[in-house]
VOBA-1610 file (N, C-alpha, C; in pm, whole numbers, padded with zeros to 5 digits, always signed):
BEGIN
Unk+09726+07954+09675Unk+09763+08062+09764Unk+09639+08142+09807Unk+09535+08190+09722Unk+09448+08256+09758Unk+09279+08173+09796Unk+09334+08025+09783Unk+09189+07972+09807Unk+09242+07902+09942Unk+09138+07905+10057Unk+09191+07905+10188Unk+09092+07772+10247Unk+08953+07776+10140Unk+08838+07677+10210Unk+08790+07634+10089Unk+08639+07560+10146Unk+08560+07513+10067Unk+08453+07519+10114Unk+08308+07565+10037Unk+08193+07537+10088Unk+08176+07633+10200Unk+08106+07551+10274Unk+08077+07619+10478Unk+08226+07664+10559Unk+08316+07606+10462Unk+08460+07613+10582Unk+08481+07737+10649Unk+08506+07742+10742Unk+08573+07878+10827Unk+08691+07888+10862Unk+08752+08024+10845Unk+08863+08010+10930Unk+08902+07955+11008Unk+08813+08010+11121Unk+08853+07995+11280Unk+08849+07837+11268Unk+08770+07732+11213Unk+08738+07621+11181Unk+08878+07547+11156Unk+08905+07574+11017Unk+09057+07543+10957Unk+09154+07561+11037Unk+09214+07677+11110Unk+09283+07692+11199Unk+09285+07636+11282Unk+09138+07589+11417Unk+09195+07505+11471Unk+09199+07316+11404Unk+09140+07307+11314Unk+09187+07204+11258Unk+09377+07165+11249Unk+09441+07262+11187Unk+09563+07285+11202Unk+09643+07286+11316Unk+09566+07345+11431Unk+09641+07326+11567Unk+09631+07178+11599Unk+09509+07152+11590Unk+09498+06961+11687Unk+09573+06884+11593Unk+09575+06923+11472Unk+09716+06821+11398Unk+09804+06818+11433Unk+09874+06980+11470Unk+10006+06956+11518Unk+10000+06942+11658Unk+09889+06939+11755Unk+09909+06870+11909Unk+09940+07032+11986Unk+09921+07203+11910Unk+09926+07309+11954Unk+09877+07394+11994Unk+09903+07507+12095Unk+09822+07566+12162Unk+09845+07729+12100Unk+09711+07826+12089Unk+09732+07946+12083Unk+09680+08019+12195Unk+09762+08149+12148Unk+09632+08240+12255Unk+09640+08389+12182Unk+09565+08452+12208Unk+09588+08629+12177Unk+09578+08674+12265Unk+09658+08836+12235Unk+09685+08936+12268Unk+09595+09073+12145Unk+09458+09117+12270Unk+09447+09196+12113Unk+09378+09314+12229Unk+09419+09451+12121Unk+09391+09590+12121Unk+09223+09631+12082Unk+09289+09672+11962Unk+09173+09690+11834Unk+09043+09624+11854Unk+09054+09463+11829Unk+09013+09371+11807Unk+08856+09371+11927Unk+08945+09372+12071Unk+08818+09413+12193Unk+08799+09184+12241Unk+08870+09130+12183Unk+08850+08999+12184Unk+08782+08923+12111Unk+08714+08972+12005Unk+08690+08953+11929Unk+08753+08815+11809Unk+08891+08823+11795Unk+08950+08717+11757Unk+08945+08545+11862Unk+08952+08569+11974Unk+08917+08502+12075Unk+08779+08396+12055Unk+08739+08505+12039Unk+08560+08495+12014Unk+08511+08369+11864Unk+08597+08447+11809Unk+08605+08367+11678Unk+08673+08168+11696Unk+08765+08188+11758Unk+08865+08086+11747Unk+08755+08010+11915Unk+08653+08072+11936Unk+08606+07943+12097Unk+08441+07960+11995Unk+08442+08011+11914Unk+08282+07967+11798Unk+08275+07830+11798Unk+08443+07770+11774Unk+08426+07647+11712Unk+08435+07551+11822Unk+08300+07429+11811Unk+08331+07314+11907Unk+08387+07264+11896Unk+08518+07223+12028Unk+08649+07163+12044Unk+08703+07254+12063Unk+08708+07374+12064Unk+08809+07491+12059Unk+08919+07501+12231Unk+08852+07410+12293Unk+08914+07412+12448Unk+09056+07309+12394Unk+09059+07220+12318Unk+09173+07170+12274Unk+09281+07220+12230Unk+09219+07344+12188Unk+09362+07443+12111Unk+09411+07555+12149Unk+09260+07647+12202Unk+09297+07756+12235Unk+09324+07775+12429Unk+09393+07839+12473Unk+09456+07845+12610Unk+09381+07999+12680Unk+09368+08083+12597Unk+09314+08240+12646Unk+09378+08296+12583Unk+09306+08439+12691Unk+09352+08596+12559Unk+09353+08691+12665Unk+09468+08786+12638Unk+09465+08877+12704Unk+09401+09041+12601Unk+09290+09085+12658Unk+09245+09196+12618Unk+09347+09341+12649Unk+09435+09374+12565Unk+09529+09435+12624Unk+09508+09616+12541Unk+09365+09654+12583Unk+09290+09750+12532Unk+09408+09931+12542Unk+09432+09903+12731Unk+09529+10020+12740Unk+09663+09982+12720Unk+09734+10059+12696Unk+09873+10072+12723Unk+09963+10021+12877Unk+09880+10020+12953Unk+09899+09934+13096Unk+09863+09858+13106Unk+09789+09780+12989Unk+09809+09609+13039Unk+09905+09586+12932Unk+09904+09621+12784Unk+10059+09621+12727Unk+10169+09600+12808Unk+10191+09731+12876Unk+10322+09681+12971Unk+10348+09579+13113Unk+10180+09552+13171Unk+10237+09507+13310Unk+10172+09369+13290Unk+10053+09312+13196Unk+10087+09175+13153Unk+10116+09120+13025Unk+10185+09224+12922Unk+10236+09174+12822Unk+10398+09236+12826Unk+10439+09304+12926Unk+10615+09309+12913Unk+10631+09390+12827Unk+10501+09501+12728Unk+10585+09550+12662Unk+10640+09683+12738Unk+10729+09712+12727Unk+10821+09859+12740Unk+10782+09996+12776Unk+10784+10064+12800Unk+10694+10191+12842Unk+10781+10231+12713Unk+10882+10248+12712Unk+11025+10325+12619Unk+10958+10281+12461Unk+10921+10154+12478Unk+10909+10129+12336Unk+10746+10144+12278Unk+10651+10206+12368Unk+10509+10238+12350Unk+10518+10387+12314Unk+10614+10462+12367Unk+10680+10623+12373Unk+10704+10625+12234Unk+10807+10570+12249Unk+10913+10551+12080Unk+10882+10475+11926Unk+10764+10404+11934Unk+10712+10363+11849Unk+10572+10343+11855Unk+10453+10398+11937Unk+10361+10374+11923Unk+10230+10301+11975Unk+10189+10253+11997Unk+10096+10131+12088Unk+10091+10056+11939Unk+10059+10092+11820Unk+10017+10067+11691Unk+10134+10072+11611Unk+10196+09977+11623Unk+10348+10017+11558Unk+10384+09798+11549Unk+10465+09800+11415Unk+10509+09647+11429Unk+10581+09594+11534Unk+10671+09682+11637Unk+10712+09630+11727Unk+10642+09613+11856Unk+10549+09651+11834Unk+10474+09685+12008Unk+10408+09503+11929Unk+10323+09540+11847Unk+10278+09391+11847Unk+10290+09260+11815Unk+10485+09290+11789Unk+10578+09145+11795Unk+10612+09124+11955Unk+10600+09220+11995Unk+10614+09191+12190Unk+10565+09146+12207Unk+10431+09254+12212Unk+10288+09120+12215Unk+10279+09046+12224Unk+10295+08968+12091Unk+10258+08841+12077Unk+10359+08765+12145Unk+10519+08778+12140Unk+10583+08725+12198Unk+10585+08668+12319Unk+10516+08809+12409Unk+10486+08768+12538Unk+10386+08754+12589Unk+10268+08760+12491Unk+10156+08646+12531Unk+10168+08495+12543Unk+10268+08429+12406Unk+10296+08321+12408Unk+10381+08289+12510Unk+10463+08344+12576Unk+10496+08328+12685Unk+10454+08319+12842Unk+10403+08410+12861Unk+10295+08456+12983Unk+10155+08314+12992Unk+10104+08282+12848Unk+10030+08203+12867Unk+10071+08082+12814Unk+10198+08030+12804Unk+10238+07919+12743Unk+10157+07841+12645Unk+10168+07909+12527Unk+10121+07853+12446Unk+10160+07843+12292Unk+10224+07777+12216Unk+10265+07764+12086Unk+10343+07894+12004Unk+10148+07916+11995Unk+10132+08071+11920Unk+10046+08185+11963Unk+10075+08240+11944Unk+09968+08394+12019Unk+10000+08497+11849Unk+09888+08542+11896Unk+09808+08610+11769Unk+09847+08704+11855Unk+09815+08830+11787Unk+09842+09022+11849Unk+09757+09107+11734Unk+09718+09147+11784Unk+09666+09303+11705Unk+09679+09464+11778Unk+09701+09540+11703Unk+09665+09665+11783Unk+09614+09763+11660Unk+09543+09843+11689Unk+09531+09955+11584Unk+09420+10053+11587Unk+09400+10121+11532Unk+09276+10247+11505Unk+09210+10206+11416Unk+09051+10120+11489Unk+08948+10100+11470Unk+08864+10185+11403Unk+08882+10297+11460Unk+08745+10407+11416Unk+08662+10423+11485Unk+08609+10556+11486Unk+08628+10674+11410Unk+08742+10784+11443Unk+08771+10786+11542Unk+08848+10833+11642Unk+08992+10788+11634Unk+09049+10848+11685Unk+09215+10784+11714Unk+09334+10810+11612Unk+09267+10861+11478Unk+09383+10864+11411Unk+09473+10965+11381Unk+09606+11005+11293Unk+09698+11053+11310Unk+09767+11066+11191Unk+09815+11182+11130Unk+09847+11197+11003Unk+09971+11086+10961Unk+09963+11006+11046Unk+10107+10912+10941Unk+10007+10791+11023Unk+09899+10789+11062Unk+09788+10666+11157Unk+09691+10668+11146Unk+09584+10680+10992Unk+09485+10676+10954Unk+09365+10607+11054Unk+09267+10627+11026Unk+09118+10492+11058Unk+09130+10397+10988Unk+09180+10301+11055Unk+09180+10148+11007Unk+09361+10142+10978Unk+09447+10167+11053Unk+09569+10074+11049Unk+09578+10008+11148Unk+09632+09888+11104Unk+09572+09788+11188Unk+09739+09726+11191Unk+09816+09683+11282Unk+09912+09626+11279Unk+09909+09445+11361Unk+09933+09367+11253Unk+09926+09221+11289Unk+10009+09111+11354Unk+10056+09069+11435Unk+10166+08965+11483Unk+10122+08853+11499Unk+10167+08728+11442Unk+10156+08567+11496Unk+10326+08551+11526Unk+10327+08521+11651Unk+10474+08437+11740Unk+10452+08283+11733Unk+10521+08238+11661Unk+10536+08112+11655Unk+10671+08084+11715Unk+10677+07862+11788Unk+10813+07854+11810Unk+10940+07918+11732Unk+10920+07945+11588Unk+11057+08003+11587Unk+11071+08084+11502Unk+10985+08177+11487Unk+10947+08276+11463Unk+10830+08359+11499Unk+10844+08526+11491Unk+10720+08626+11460Unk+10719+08708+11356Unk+10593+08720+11322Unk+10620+08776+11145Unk+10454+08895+11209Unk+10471+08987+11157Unk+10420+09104+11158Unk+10371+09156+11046Unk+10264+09213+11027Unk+10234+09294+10879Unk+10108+09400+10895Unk+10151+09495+10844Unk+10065+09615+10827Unk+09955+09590+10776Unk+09828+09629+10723Unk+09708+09665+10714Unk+09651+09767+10725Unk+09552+09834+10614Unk+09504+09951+10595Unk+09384+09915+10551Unk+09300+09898+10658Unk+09122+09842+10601Unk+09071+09990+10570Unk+09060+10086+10640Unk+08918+10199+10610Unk+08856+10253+10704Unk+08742+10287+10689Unk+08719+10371+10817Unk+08608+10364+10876Unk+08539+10203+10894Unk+08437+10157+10905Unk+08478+10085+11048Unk+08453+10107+11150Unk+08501+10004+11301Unk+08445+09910+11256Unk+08344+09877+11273Unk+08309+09742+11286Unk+08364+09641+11164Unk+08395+09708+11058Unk+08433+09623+10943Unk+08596+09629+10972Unk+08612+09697+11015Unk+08769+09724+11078Unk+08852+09585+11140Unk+08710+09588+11281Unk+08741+09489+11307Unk+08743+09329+11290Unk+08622+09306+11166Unk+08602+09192+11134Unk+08712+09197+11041Unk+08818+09254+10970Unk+08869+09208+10898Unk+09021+09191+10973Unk+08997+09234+11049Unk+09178+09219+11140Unk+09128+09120+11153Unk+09002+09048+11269Unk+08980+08897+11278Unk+09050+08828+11159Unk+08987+08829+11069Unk+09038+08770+10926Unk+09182+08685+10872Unk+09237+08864+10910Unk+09349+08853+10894Unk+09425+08791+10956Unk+09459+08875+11090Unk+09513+08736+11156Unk+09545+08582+11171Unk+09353+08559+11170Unk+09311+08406+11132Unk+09421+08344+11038Unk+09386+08429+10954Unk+09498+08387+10823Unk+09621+08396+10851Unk+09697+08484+10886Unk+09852+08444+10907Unk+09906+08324+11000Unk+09789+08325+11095Unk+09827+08230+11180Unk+09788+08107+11081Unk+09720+08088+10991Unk+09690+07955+10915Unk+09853+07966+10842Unk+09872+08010+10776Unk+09989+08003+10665Unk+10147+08018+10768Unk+10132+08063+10915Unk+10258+08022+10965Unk+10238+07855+11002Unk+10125+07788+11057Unk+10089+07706+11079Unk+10107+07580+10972Unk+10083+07622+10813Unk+10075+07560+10691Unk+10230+07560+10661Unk+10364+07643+10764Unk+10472+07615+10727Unk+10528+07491+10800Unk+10480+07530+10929Unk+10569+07390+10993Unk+10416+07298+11035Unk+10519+07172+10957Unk+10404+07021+10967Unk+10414+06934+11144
//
């Protein structure tokens, strides 16, 4: 459960290893992140086989007018909230037809946060065909480490939804 590689292995590496097995495409949707996850997942040569694009969805108006999410539900729960970035992802994978779409949103640092929305909550989504699974995160109050570890993370959920269906 907690050993993911070996040696030199990388995420972004493993992951798309996992996509060209199963013949699948991702893409993201990220806030926080700045594209950064993107960045990670086209490091690797071959990465045009798996990955499709990313939408940088930094304001709240590209949230709603190329990811569908809600004005009502950015109001009512947040930009940084588990539902804004199960939309997300939902409708990245949709919008860009592709498998799975990754999502992030959150308060990077230093700036931005909020007595129940610290520096560094970071909220996560992978949309898979038949499912989206979401999970909180509380890195700290370092941006840049902020953001290398949402990379991370993500990476990772999308490996272990990926490690469910063969």
């Amino acid at each position: 459960q907690y050993i993911w590689g070996y040696d030199d292995d990388t995420m972004e590496a493993l992951v798309g290893k996992l996509l060209i097995e199963r013949k699948a495409w991702v893409a993201t949707a990220e806030s926080c992140t700045g594209g950064y996850i993107a960045h990670r997942l086209t490091s690797v040569p071959g990465s045009s086989a798996y990955f499709i694009g990313s939408v940088i969805a930094y304001s709240n108006e590209i949230k709603e007018k190329l990811l569908g999410v809600s004005p009502e539900l950015l109001i009512s729960q947040g930009a940084v909230s588990g539902q804004v970035v199960s939309k997300m992802a939902e409708n990245c994978r949709k919008v860009l037809n592709a498998d799975y779409a990754i999502s992030v949103s959150g308060i990077a640092g230093p700036g931005g946060a909020t007595a129940d929305k610290p520096v560094g909550t970071v909220w996560v989504a992978v949309a898979g065909p038949e499912k989206t699974v979401q999970k909180l995160f509380l890195f700290g109050d370092n941006r840049e480490r902020n953001i290398i570890k949402t990379g991370f993370a993500a990476l990772n959920m999308l490996r272990e939804m990926l490690l469910e269906t063969k």
